[in-house]
C-alpha distance (Angstrom), angle and dihedral (degrees) to the residues before:
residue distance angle dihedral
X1 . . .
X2 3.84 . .
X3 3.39 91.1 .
X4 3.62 106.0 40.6
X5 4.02 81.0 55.0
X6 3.75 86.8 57.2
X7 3.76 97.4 47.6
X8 3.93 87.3 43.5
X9 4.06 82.8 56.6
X10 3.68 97.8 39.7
X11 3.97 97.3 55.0
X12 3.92 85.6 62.7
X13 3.84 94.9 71.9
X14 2.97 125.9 120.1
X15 4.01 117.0 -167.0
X16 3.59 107.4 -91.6
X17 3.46 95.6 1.4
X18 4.01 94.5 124.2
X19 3.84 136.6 25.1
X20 3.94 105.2 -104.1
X21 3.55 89.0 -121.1
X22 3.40 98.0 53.6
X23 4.06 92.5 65.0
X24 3.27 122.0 93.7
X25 4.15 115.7 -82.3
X26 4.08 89.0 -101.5
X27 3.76 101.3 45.1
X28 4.27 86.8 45.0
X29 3.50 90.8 130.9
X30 3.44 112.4 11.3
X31 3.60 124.2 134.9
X32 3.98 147.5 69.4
X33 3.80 127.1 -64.5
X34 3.96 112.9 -155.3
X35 4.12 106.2 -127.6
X36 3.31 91.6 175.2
X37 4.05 111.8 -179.0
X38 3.89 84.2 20.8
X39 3.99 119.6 146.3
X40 3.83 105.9 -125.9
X41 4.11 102.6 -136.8
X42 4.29 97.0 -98.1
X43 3.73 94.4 -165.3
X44 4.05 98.5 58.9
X45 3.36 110.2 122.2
X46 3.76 135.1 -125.5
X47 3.89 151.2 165.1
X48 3.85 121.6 -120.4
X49 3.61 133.2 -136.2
X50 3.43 85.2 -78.5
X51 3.60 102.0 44.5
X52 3.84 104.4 -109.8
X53 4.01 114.8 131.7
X54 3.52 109.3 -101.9
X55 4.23 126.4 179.5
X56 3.68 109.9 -127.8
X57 3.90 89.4 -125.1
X58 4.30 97.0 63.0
X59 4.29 75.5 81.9
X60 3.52 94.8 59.2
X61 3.57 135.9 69.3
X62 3.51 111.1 70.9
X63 3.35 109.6 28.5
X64 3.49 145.4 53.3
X65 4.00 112.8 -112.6
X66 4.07 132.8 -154.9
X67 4.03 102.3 -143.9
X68 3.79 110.9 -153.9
X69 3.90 114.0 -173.5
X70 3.79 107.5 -160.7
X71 4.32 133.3 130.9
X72 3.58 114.0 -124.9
X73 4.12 98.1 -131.7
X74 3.95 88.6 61.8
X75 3.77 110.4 137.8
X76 4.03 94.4 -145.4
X77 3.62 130.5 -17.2
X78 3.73 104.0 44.7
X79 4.10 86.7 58.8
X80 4.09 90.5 41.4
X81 3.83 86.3 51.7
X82 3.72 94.6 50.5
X83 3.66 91.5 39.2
X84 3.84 88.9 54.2
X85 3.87 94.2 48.3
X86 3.80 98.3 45.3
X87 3.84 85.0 54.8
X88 3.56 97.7 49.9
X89 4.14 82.4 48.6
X90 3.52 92.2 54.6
X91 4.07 89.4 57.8
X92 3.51 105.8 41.6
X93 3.76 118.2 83.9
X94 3.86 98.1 -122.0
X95 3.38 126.8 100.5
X96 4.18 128.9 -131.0
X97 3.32 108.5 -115.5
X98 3.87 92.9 16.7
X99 3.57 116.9 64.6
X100 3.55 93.8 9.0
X101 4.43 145.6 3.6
X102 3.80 131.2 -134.1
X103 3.45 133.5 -149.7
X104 3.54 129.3 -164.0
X105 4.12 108.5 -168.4
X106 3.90 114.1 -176.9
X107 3.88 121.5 -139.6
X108 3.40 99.3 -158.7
X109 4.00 93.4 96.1
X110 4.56 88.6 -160.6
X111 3.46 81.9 70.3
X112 3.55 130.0 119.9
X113 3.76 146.6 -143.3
X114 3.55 94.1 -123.1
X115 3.86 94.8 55.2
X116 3.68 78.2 53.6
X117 3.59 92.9 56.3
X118 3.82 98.3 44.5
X119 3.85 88.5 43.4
X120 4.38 89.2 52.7
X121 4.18 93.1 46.0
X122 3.42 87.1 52.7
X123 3.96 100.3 51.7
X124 3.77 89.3 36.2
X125 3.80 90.2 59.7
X126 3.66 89.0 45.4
X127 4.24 90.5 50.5
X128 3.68 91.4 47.0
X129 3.55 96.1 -175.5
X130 4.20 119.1 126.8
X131 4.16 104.9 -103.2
X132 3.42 100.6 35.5
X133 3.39 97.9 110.9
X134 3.76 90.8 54.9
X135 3.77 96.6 51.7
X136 4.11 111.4 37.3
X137 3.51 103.4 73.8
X138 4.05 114.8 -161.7
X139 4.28 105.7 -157.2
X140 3.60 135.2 -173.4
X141 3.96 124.4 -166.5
X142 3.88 154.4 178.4
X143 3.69 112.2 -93.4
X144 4.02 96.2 -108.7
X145 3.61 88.7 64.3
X146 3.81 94.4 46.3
X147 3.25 97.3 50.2
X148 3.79 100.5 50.0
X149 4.05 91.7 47.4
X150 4.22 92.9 46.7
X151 4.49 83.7 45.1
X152 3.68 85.6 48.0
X153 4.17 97.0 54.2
X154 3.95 95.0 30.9
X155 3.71 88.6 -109.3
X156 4.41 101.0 150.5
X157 4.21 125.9 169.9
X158 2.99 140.0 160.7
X159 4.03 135.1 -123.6
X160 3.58 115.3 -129.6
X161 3.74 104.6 -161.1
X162 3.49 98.1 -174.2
X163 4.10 94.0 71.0
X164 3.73 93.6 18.8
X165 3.52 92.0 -123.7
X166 3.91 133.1 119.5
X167 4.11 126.1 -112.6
X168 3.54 104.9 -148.6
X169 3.62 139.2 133.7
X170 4.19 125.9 -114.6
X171 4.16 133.4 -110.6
X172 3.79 155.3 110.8
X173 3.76 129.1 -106.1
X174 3.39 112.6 -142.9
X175 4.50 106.3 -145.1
X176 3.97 127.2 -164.1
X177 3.79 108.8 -124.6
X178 4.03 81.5 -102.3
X179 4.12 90.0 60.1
X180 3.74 92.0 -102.9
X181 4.34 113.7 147.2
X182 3.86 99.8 -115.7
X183 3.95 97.5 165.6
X184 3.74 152.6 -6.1
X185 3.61 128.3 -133.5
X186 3.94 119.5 -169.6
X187 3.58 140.6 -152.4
X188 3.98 127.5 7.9
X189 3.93 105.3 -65.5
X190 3.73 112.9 67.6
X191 4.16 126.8 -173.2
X192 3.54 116.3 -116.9
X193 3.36 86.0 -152.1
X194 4.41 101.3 54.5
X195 3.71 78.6 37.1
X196 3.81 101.5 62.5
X197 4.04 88.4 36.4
X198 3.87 91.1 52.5
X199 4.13 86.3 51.5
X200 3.95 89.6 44.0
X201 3.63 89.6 53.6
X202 3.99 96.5 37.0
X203 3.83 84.9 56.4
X204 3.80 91.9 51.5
X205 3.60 93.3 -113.4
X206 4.10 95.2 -59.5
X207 3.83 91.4 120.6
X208 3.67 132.4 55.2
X209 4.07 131.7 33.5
X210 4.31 143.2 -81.9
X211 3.71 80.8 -78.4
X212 3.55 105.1 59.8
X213 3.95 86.7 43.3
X214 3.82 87.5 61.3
X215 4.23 88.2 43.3
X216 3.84 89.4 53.7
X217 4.12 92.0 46.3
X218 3.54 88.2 41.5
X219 3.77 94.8 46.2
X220 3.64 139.8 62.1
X221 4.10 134.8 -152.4
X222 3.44 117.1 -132.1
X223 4.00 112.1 -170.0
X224 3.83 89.4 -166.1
X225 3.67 84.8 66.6
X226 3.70 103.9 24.3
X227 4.14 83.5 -133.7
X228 3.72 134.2 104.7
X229 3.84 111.3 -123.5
X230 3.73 139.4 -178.1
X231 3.86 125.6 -52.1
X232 3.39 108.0 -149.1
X233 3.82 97.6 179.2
X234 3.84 98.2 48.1
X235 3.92 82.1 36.0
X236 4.12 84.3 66.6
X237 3.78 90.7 37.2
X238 3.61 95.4 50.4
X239 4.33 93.1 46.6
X240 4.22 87.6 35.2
X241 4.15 85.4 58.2
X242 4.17 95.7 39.6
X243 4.25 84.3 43.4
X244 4.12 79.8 51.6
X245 3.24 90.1 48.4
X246 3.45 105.1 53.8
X247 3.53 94.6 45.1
X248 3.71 101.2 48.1
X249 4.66 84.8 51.2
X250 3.77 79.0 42.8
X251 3.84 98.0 53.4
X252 4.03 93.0 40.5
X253 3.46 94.8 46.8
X254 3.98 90.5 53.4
X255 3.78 94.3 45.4
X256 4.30 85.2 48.5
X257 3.25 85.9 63.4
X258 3.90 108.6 38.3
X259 3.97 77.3 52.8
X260 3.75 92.0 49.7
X261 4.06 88.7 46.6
X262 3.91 82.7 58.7
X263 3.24 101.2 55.1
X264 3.30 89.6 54.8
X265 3.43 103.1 58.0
């Protein structure tokens, strides 16, 4: 219980928000760093769902992938973060294993690849889509590998040996299809709609439509927040150009036909 208080406490931060020292002695610590423009570590080594030794890098390459560093025996947050992200999924417009790849890495280095496997049927069956299966990857690892990948992203927690449990706080990274950190997301509730822009942008613009070019114009990321927000400047750009627009077809159409009304006469 002590630690699923902790975790319950932790997922509340935002960065900055308190003095280090001020937390309590087992969330000292705790939190996410923003490396944006980082290079995740490609060559890190893990074991899938079904226990064969992958590198972190066969996910990468064409893609852009959502990162999501839980452990699979978490009493609460890791479960309300995947809940929250296979919800947005479900909403947005992209496809798993089409537009874009997730991978869900545990940090609890005890665990195994079949908690991995019984933790990816059951978030499969709750994405219900076709191709799931191929593009949510569930991994397990040695400690050396977790520990450079969560230094790399800014991801820190803390073991709590007395419960057995982890303090740590909750979020998505958000990688280029080249393993580059493009964006953070926090808490447990994630917008379909900053999602899909952070995966059109991650993807350098290759995936998605005319209408999530205006979004990201329209838009703007704030890594305080982890959200996009309004852009009031390009907002006035964007309706000074249509307002252009229609007056200049406006005007030529007019003169077309004062021209035509000429001719006639």
């Amino acid at each position: 219980m002590k630690a699923i208080a902790l975790s319950v406490l932790v997922v509340a931060f935002a960065p900055g928000m308190w003095a280090d020292d001020s937390r309590p002695a087992a969330l000292r610590g705790v939190g996410i760093d923003q490396r944006l423009n980082e290079q995740v570590p490609l060559d890190l080594i893990f074991r899938d769902e079904t226990g064969k030794s992958v590198r972190l890098g066969d996910y990468f390459g064409n893609k852009p992938v959502i990162l999501a560093l839980v452990y699979y025996r978490c009493p609460m947050l890791c479960t309300l973060t995947l809940n929250g992200l296979v919800r947005a999924m479900r909403v947005m417009p992209f496809d798993i294993g089409d537009q874009y790849s997730v991978v869900t890495v545990s940090f609890d280095p005890h665990e195994t690849p079949a908690l991995a496997a019984a933790k990816k049927q059951e978030y499969i069956a709750h994405y219900t889509r076709p191709g799931g299966a191929a593009g949510w990857h569930f991994l397990t690892g040695e400690e050396a590998s977790i520990r450079r990948l969560t230094d790399v992203v800014g991801f820190h927690y803390n073991y709590d040996p007395q419960s057995g449990q982890y303090a740590h706080t909750t979020g998505l990274v958000v990688l280029t299809p080249q393993g580059k950190i493009a964006r953070y997301f926090y808490g447990v509730e994630f917008s379909p709609r900053d999602l899909r822009l952070s995966l059109v942008e991650a993807s350098a613009n290759k995936i998605g439509s005319r209408v999530d070019e205006i979004l990201l114009f329209c838009f703007h990321y704030d890594p305080v927040t982890g959200k996009y927000g309004w852009e009031i400047v390009r907002i006035i750009q964007f309706a000074g150009a249509v307002t252009v627009l229609v007056l200049g077809s406006f005007i030529a159409v007019m003169l077309l036909r004062e021209r035509e009304s000429r001719l006639r006469t």
